[in-house]
C-alpha positions in Angstrom: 72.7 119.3 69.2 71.9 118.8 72.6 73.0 121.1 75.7 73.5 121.5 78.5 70.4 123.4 80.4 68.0 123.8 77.7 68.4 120.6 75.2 67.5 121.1 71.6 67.2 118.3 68.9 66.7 118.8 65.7 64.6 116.0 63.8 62.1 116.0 60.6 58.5 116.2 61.7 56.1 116.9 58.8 53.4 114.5 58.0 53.1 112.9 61.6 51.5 115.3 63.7 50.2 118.2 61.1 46.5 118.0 61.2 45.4 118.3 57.4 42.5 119.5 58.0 42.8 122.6 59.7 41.8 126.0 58.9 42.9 127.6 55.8 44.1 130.9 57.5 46.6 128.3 59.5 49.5 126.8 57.7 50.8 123.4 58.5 54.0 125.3 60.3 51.8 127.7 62.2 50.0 125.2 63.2 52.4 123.2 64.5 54.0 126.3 66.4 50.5 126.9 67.7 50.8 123.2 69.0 54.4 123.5 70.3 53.5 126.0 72.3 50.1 124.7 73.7 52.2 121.6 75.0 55.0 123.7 76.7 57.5 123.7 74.2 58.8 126.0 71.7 59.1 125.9 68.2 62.5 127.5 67.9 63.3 127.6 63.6 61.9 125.9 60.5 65.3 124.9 58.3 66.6 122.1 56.0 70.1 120.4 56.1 70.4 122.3 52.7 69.6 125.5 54.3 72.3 125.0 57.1 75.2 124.5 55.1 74.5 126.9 52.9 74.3 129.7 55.6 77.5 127.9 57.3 79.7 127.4 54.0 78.1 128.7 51.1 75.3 127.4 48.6 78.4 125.8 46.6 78.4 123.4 49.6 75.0 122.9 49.5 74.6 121.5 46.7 73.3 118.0 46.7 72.2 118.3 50.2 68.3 117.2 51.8 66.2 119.8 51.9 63.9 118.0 53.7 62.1 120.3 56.0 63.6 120.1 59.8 62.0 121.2 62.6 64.3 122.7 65.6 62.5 122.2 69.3 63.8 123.9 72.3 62.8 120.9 75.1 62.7 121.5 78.7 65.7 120.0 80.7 63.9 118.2 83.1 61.6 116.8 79.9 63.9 113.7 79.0 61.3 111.5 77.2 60.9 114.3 74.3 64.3 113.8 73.6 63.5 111.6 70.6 61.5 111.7 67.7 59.4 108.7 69.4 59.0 110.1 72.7 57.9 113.6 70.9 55.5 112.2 68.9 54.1 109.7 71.2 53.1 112.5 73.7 52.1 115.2 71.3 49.4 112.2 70.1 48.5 111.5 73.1 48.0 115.6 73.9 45.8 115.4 70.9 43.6 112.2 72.4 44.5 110.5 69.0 46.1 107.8 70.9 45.7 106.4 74.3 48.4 106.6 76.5 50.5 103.6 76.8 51.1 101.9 79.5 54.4 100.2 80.3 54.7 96.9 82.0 57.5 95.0 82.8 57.7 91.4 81.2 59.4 88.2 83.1 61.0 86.0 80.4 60.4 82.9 80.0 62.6 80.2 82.6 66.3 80.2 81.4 65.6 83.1 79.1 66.6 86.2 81.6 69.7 87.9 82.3 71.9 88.7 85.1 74.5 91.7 85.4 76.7 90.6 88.8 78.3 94.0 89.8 81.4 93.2 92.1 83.1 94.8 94.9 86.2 96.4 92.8 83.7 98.7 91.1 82.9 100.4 94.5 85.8 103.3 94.3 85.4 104.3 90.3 81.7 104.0 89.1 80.2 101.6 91.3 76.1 101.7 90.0 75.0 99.3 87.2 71.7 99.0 86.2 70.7 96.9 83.0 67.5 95.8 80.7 66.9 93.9 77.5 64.5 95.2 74.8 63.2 91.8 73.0 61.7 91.1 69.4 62.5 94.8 68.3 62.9 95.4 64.8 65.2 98.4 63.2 64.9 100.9 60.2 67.6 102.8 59.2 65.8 105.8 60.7 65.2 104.3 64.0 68.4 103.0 64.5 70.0 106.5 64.0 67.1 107.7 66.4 68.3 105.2 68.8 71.8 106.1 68.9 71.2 109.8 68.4 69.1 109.2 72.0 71.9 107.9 73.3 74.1 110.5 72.5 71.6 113.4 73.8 71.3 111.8 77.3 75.1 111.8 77.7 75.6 114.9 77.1 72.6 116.4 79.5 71.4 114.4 82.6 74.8 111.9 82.1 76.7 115.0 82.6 79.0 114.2 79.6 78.9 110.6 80.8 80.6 111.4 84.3 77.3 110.6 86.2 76.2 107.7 83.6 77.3 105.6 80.9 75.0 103.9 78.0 76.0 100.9 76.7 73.8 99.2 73.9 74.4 95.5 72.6 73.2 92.8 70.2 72.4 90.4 73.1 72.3 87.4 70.6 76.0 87.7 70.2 76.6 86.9 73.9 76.3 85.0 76.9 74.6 85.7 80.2 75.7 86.1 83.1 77.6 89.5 83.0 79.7 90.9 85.2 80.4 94.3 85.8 84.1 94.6 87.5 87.5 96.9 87.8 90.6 95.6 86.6 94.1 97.2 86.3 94.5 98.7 82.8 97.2 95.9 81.4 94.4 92.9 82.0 91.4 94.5 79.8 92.1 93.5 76.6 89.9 93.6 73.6 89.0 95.0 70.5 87.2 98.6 70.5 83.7 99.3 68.5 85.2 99.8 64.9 88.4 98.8 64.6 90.3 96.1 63.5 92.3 94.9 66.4 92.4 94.0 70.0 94.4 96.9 72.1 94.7 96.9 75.9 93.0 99.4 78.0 96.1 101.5 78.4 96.7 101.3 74.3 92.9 102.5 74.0 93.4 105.2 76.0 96.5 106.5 73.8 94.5 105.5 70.9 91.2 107.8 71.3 93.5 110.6 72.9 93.5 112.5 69.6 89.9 111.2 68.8 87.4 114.3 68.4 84.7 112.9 70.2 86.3 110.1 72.8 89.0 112.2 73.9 86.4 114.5 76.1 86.1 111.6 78.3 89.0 109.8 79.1 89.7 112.1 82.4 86.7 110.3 83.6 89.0 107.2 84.2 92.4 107.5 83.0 94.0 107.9 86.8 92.5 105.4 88.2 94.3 102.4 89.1 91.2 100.3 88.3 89.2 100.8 84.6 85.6 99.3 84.7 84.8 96.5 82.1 81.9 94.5 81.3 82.0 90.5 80.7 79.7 88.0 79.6 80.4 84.3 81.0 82.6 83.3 78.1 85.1 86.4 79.5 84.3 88.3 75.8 84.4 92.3 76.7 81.2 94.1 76.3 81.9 97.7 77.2 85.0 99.5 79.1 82.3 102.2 80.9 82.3 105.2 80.0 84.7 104.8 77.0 83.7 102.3 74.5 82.0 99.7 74.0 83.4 96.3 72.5 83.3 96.1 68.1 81.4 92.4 68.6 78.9 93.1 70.3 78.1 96.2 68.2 74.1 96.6 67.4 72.9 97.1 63.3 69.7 96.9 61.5 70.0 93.1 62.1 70.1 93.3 65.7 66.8 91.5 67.5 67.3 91.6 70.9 69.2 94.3 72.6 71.0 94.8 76.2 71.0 97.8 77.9 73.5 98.3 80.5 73.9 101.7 81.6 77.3 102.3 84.8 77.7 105.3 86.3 78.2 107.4 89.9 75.1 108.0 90.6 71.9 105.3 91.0 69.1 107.3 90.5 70.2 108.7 87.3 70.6 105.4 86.1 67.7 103.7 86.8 66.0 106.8 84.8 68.1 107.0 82.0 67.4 103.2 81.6 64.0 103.8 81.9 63.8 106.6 78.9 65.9 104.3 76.6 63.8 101.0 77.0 60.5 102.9 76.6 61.2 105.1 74.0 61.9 102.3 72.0 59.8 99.4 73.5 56.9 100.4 70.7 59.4 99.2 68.2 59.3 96.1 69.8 56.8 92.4 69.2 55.0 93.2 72.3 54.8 97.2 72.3 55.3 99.2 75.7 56.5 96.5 77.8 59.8 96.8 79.6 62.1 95.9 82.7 36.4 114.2 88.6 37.2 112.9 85.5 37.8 115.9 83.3 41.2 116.8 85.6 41.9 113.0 85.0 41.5 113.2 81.1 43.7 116.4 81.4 46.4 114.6 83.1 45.6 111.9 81.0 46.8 114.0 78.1 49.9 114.7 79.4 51.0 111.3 79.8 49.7 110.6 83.2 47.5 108.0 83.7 45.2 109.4 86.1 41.7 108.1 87.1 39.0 109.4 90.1 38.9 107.5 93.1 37.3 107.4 96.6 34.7 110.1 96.7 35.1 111.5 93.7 37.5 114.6 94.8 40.3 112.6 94.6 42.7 111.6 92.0 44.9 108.4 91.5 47.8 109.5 89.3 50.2 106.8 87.8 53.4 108.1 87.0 55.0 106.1 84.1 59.2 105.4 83.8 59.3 108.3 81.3 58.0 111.3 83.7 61.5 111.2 85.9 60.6 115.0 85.9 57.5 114.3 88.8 58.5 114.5 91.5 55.8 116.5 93.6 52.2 117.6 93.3 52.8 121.0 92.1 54.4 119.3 89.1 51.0 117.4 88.2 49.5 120.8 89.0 51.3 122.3 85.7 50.9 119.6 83.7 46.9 119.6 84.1 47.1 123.4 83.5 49.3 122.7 80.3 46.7 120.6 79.1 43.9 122.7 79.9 46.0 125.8 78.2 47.1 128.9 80.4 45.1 130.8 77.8 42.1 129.5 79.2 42.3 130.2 82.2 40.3 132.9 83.0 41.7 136.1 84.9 39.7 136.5 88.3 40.2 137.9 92.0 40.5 134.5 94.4 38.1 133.8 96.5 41.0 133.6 99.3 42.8 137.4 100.0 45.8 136.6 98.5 46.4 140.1 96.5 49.8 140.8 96.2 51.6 143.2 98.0 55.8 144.2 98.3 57.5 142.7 100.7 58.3 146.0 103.4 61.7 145.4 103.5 61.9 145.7 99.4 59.5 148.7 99.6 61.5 150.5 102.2 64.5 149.7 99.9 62.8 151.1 96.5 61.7 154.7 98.3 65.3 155.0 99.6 66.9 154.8 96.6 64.6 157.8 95.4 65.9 159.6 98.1 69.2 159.0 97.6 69.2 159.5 93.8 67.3 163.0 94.5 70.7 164.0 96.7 72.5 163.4 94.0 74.1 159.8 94.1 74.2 157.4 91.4 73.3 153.5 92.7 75.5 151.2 91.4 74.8 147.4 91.7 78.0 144.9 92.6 78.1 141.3 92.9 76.7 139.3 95.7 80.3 137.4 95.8 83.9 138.8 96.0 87.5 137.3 96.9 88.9 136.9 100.5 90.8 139.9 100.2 88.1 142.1 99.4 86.9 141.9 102.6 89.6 140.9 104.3 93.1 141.9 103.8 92.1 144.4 101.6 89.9 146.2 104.7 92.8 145.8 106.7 90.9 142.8 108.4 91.4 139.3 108.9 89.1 137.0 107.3 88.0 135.2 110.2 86.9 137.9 111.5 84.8 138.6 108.6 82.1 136.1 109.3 82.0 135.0 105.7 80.3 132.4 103.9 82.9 130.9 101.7 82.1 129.1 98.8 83.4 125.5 98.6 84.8 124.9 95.5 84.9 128.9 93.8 85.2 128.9 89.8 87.8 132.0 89.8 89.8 133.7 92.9 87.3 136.7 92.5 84.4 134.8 93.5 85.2 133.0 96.8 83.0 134.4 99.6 79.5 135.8 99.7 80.3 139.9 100.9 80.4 140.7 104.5 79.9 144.3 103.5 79.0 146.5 100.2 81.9 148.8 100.6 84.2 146.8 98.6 82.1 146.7 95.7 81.6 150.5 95.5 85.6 151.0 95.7 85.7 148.7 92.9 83.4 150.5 90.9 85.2 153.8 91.5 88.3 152.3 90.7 86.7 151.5 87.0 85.9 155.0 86.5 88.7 157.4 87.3 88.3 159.2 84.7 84.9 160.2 85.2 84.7 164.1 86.4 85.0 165.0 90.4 83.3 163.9 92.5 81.9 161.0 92.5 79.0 160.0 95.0 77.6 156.3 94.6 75.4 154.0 96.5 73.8 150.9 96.9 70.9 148.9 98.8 71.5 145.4 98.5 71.9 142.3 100.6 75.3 141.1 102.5 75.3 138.0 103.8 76.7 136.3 107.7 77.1 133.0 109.2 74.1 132.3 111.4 74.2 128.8 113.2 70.6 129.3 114.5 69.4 129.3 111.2 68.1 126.3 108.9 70.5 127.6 106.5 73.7 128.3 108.7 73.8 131.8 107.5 71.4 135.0 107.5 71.3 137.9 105.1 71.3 141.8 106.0 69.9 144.2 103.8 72.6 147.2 104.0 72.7 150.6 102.5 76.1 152.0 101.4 77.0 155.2 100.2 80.2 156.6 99.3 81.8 160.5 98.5 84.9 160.0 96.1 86.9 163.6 95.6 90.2 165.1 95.9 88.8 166.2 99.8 87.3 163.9 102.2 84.0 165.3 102.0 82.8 163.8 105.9 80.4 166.3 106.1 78.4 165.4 103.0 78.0 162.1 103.9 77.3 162.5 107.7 74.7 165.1 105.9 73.1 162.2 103.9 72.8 160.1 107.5 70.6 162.6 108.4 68.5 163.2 105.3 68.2 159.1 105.6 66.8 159.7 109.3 64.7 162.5 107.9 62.9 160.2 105.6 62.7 157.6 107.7 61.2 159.8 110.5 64.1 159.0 112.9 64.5 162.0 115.4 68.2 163.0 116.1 68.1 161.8 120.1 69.4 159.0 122.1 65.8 157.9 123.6 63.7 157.0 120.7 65.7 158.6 117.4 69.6 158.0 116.1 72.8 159.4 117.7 76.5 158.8 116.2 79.3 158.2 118.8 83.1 158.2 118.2 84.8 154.7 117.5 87.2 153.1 115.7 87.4 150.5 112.5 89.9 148.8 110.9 88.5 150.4 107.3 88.6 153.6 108.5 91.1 156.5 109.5 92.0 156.7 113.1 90.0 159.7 114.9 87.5 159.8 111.7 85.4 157.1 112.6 81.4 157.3 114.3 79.2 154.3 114.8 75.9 154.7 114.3 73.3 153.5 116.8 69.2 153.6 116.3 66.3 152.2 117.5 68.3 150.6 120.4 70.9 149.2 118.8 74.1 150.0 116.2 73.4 149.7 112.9 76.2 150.9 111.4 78.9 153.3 110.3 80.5 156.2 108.9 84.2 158.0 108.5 87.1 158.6 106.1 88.2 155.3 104.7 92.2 154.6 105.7 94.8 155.8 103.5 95.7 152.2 103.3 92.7 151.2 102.0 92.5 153.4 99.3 95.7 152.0 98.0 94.7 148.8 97.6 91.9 149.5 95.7 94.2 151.3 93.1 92.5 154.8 94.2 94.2 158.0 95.0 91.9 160.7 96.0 90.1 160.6 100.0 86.7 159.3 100.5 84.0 159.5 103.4 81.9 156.3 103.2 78.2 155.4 105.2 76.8 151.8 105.8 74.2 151.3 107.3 71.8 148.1 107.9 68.2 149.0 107.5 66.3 146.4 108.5 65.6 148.0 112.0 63.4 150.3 110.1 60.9 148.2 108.5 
C-alpha cells in the first residue's frame, strides 16, 4: 500500500508497543494515536482485513476473513526505516527509552568467507551502480519473511521510483558461488529459469512472458530497448537476477534460508547504498549477532530518536552519530526537529525571543493585499491564473514571437498548456473571460501576481516581477474606465500626475494592442507599464468577441 509522496503500510500492531498500564480514561488505541502523533506520525484508521472486504465487496465476502486488528500509519517520505514493522517498532521503543538504541557495525568475515560482486564495463550505458551485502545466521518466521519481502516491495515503489532508480534483489547465498558479476549481455545470451516457473526462457522470451503479468509488466520499459539487458552471475555462470525484472527461481529465499545476499542495481549510487543500508538493518536483529551489517538532556532527546548523540568538548557541544537508517539527515536543522519531536512541540512553551525577530509582511505582499482592496472597491473581481501557460499564450497568440518574450521555458512540460512560466498576466485574464461569456456585461477583472523573466545576473538565471493587471470586457471598449482606474491606482499610492516626481502616460505602440490606442506608462523614473484597447486580432484568438481596454502595470517601483 505504499505511494508515492506520503507512504502508508498497513501492518498489525497490538500487544508490542501498547503500554498496559496506562490510564483508564485512555484506551489502548487512543493511546497509541496519542503516541503516533508524539513521534511525528499519524495514526490514519483502525480496521481488520475482515473489515476491508466487507466495505469493498460485501460481508458475504468477508466471511472467514482475519479480523485481527490493523493499524494504518501514514509515514513520512523521507522516513524509510519506518517502513517495516521492525523498523517501526524498533524506534517507537527506543522513543519510549524501553530499549537502547542499537548500534550497527559492520562485521569482516572470516578469511575465504566474504563475497565479491565485480561490476563490468558493459553495465555503464543501462544501470551501471551495484551495491551488495550479506545478512548472516538470520533466521525466518513466516511473518518476518512476508515483512521482508513486503519491505522490499515498499522501497520499489517510493525512493526506487518503481524500480527505475533501483533494483532489490534478495538470495539464499548458500545456493551459490562467489564471485559475482554484475554484466550486460544481448537479450538471446541470458538464459535461465525465472523465480517460479518451471522452465528456462531467454531474456527476450521473459520479456514476452511477464508482458501480460499484472505486476512485472509495469517495468519492462525500464529495459526492453536496450540492446544490452543486465544479469547477475555467480562463478559457476548460474543467473541470479536479470535487474530490474526478476530474479532467478534457484536462488529464491524461504523460511529455510540462513544466509542471504543482497544485491541491489540501479541508476543512481546514492539511492543504492541507502536502500541497502535500510534492508540489512531492518533485518540484521533477526540475525546470530544482532545489528551488525556491511548537555546531556539534548543528547538523550536525540538519543530517542535514534541518534546516537553524546556531549563533548566543553560541554555545549554535541557529537551526533548518524546510523545507515537515518538517510533522511542530511543537515543540522534536521537534528534540530528531531530533538524537538522528542521533546514534544506541545511543550514547548509560547514566548517573545529574546532576539527581535517578530514577524512582519514582506512590503511588497502588503502593498499587493491593500491594492487589491482598492481595486475590488472600484468594482473588479480578482481572478487568480496559473503561474505557467503555453508558447502561444504569450507569444503567437499576443501577436509576438516567442523569443522575444523572454520566457523561462520548462524543460520537459507534462501537457502543451504548461510549457513556459508567463511573461505577462494578460493572457490569463483573457482566458478567464473566455470561460464566462455568459456571465452579464461587463465584465471588469484583475489580478496581482508574479510573472516571471530571464535574468543572467541572477543565481537563478531568471527574476520575478510582481505585476498588476486589470481588464474592461464589454460590447464598447471602455478606455476611459480603465485609464480611470490608473489614476485611482496613483491616487492610492500617492503618485502625483506630473513628469518630475509623479506618473505621466505617453502614446506608443504594442504588438497586443490596437494601433493608435496604445500609452505606456512611465513612474518614478522609469516605464512600468501599459495600457490600450487589445487588437482585434487578439481577441479572436482567445475565442472572444466583444472590445476590451486592458492595464498592466509592474509595481514593484512602489514599494
Amino acid at each position: 500500500m505504499a505511494h508515492y509522496n506520503t507512504p502508508r503500510w498497513t501492518t498489525s500492531v497490538r500487544g508490542l508497543l501498547i503500554n498496559q498500564n496506562s490510564p483508564s480514561s485512555f484506551t489502548a488505541d487512543e493511546e497509541f494515536d496519542e503516541l503516533c502523533f508524539e513521534f511525528g506520525l499519524e495514526l490514519d484508521e483502525i480496521t481488520s482485513e475482515k473489515d476491508i472486504i466487507s466495505k469493498e465487496k460485501g460481508e458475504e465476502k468477508a466471511k472467514g476473513a482475519s479480523d485481527v486488528v490493523l493499524y494504518k500509519i501514514d509515514v513520512p517520505a523521507n522516513r524509510y526505516d519506518l517502513l517495516c514493522l521492525e523498523g517501526l517498532v524498533r524506534g517507537l521503543q527506543v522513543f519510549k527509552e524501553r530499549i537502547n538504541l542499537p548500534r550497527y557495525e559492520k562485521i569482516i568475515p572470516a578469511e575465504g568467507e566474504g563475497q565479491r560482486l565485480i561490476i563490468t564495463e558493459q553495465t555503464a550505458q543501462i544501470r551501471p551502480h551495484a551495491v551488495a551485502a550479506v545478512l548472516r545466521n538470520i533466521t525466518f518466521t513466516k511473518d518476518r519473511y512476508d515483512s521482508f519481502i513486503d519491505l522490499q516491495e515498499k522501497l520499489h515503489q517510493n525512493i526506487c521510483r518503481k524500480r527505475a532508480l533501483v533494483a532489490i534483489g534478495t538470495h539464499d547465498l548458500d545456493t551459490i558461488t562467489g564471485p559475482f558479476t554484475y554484466t550486460a549481455k544481448a537479450p538471446s545470451e541470458i538464459k535461465f529459469k525465472p523465480l517460479n516457473q518451471s522452465q528456462e526462457y531467454t531474456a527476450s522470451q521473459i520479456m514476452d512472458l511477464y508482458r501480460t503479468d499484472s505486476h512485472l509488466r509495469h517495468y519492462l520499459h525500464l529495459i526492453e530497448n536496450k540492446p544490452r539487458y543486465p544479469v547477475i552471475y555467480d562463478s559457476n555462470g548460474l543467473v541470479l537476477s536479470m535487474p530490474p525484472i526478476i530474479n532467478g527461481d534457484h536462488t529464491k529465499i524461504t523460511l529455510n534460508t540462513r544466509n542471504v545476499f543482497i544485491e541491489c542495481t540501479g541508476t543512481d549510487i546514492t539511492k543504492a547504498k541507502i536502500v541497502l543500508d535500510i534492508i540489512v538493518t531492518m533485518f540484521s536483529e533477526y540475525c546470530e549477532k544482532p545489528f551488525t551489517e556491511t548537555p546531556s538532556s539534548l543528547a538523550k532527546l536525540l538519543t530517542r530518536m535514534c541518534l546516537k548523540s553524546h556531549v563533548t568538548g566543553n560541554g555545549n557541544h554535541l557529537e551526533v552519530e548518524i546510523p545507515p537508517t537515518r538517510a533522511d539527515i542530511i543537515h543540522a536543522c534536521d537534528i534540530v526537529e528531531d530533538a524537538a519531536i522528542a521533546y514534544g512541540y506541545n511543550n514547548i512553551q509560547m514566548v517573545i525571543p529574546k532576539t527581535y525577530t517578530i514577524a512582519n509582511q514582506l512590503p511588497l505582499n502588503k502593498l499587493a493585499e491593500l491594492l487589491r482592496l482598492d481595486l475590488a472597491a472600484a468594482g473588479f473581481t480578482e481572478a487568480l491564473t496559473f503561474a505557467l501557460c503555453s508558447q502561444e499564450d504569450i507569444a503567437d497568440k499576443l501577436r509576438m514571437d516567442i523569443s522575444a518574450t523572454n520566457a523561462v521555458r520548462i524543460a520537459n512540460p507534462k501537457t502543451a498548456e504548461f510549457q513556459v512560466a508567463r511573461t505577462t498576466l494578460l493572457p490569463g485574464l483573457l482566458k478567464t473571460i473566455a470561460a464566462n461569456r455568459k456571465m452579464p456585461l461587463p465584465l471588469k477583472l484583475f489580478e496581482i501576481s508574479d510573472i516571471v523573466v530571464k535574468d543572467p545576473n541572477t543565481d537563478v538565471g531568471a527574476r520575478n516581477y510582481r505585476h498588476l493587471c486589470a481588464i474592461y470586457y464589454n460590447k464598447s471598449p471602455g478606455f476611459e474606465i480603465i485609464h480611470g482606474l490608473l489614476d485611482r491606482v496613483m491616487q492610492v499610492l500617492e503618485v502625483p500626475p506630473n513628469e518630475e516626481n509623479g506618473y505621466t502616460i505617453k502614446a506608443a505602440e504594442g504588438t497586443a494592442f490596437f494601433p493608435g490606442r496604445c500609452a505606456e506608462v512611465f513612474a518614478k523614473g522609469q516605464s512600468i507599464g501599459k495600457l490600450g484597447v487589445v487588437h482585434p486580432d487578439v481577441i479572436t484568438k482567445f475565442e472572444l468577441t466583444m472590445p476590451c481596454s486592458v492595464l498592466e502595470i509592474n509595481i514593484e517601483p512602489f514599494v
